[in-house]
C-alpha positions as CSV (number, residue, x, y, z in Angstrom):
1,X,98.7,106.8,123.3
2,X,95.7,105.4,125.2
3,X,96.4,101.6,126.4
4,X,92.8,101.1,126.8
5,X,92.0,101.6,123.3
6,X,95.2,100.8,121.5
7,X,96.6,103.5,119.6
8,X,94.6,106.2,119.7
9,X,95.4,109.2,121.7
10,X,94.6,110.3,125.0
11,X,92.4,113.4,125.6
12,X,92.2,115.9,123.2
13,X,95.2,115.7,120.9
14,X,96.8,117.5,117.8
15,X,98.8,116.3,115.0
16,X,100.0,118.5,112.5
17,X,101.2,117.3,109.4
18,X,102.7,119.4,106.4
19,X,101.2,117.7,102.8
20,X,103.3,120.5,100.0
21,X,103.7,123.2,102.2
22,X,100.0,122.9,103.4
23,X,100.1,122.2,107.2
24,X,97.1,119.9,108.4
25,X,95.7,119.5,111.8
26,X,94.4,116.3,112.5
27,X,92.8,116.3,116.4
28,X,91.2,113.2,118.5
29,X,88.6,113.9,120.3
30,X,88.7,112.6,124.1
31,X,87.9,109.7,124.3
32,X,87.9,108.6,120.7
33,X,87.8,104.5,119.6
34,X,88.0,103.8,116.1
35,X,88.3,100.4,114.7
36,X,89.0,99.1,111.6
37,X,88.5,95.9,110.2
38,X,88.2,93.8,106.8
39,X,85.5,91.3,105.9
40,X,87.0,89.7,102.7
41,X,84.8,91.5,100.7
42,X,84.0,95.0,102.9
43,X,85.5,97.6,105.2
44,X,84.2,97.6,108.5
45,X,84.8,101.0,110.5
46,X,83.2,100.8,114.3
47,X,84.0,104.2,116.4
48,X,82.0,105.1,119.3
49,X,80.8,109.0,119.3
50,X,84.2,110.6,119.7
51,X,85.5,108.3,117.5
52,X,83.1,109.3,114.6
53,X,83.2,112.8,115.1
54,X,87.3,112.2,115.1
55,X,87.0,110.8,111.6
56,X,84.7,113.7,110.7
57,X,86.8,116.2,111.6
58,X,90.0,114.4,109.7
59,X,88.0,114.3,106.6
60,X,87.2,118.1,106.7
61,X,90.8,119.0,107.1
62,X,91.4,117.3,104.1
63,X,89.0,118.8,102.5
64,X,89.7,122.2,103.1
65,X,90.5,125.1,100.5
66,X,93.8,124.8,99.5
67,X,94.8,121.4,100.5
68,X,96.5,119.6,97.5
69,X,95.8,116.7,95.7
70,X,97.1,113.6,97.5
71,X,97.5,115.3,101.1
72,X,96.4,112.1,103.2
73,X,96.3,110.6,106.4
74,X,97.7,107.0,107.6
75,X,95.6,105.6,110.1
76,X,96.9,102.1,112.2
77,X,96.6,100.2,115.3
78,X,99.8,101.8,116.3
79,X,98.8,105.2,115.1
80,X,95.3,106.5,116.3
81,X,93.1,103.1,116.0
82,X,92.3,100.8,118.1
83,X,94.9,97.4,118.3
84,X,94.2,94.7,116.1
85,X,92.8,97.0,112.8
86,X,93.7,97.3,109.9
87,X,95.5,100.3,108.4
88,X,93.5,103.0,107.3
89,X,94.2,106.0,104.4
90,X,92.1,108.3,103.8
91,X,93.4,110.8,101.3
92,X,92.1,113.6,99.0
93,X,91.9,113.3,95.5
94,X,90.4,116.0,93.2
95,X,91.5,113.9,89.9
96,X,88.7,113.3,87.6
């Protein structure tokens, strides 16, 4: 973990998780800051560049072929965003 910017890790770094047998590779680019915070009424995600492109990359990997429904991600200020956010979960659902 980076102390600078809470939980998210330092440098380039891989995490793979296995959602029903599909394995997932969720990487950080260096350098990555992503916060997360709630208004009351609205989500408010800051990241700087990495950060974005982080959140981009997570997103694809969950939507990639053949990654089942409800393969997902938890996201806190322990776990890849900066201290003091919110949880985050971003998870795929192809349900109508």
């Amino acid at each position: 973990m980076n102390p600078e910017s809470g939980g998210s890790p330092t440098g380039a770094a891989h995490v793979t998780a296995a959602a029903d047998g599909a394995g997932l590779v969720f990487t950080w680019a260096e350098g990555a800051r992503i916060q997360v915070r709630d208004l009351g009424g609205e989500v408010v995600v800051e990241a700087n560049a990495a950060g974005l492109r982080t959140l981009a990359g997570h997103l694809l990997a969950l939507a990639g072929d053949g990654v089942p429904d409800g393969a997902h991600l938890h996201l806190e200020d322990s776990n890849g965003l900066d201290e003091g956010s919110v949880g985050l979960v971003l998870e795929r659902s192809d349900a109508e």
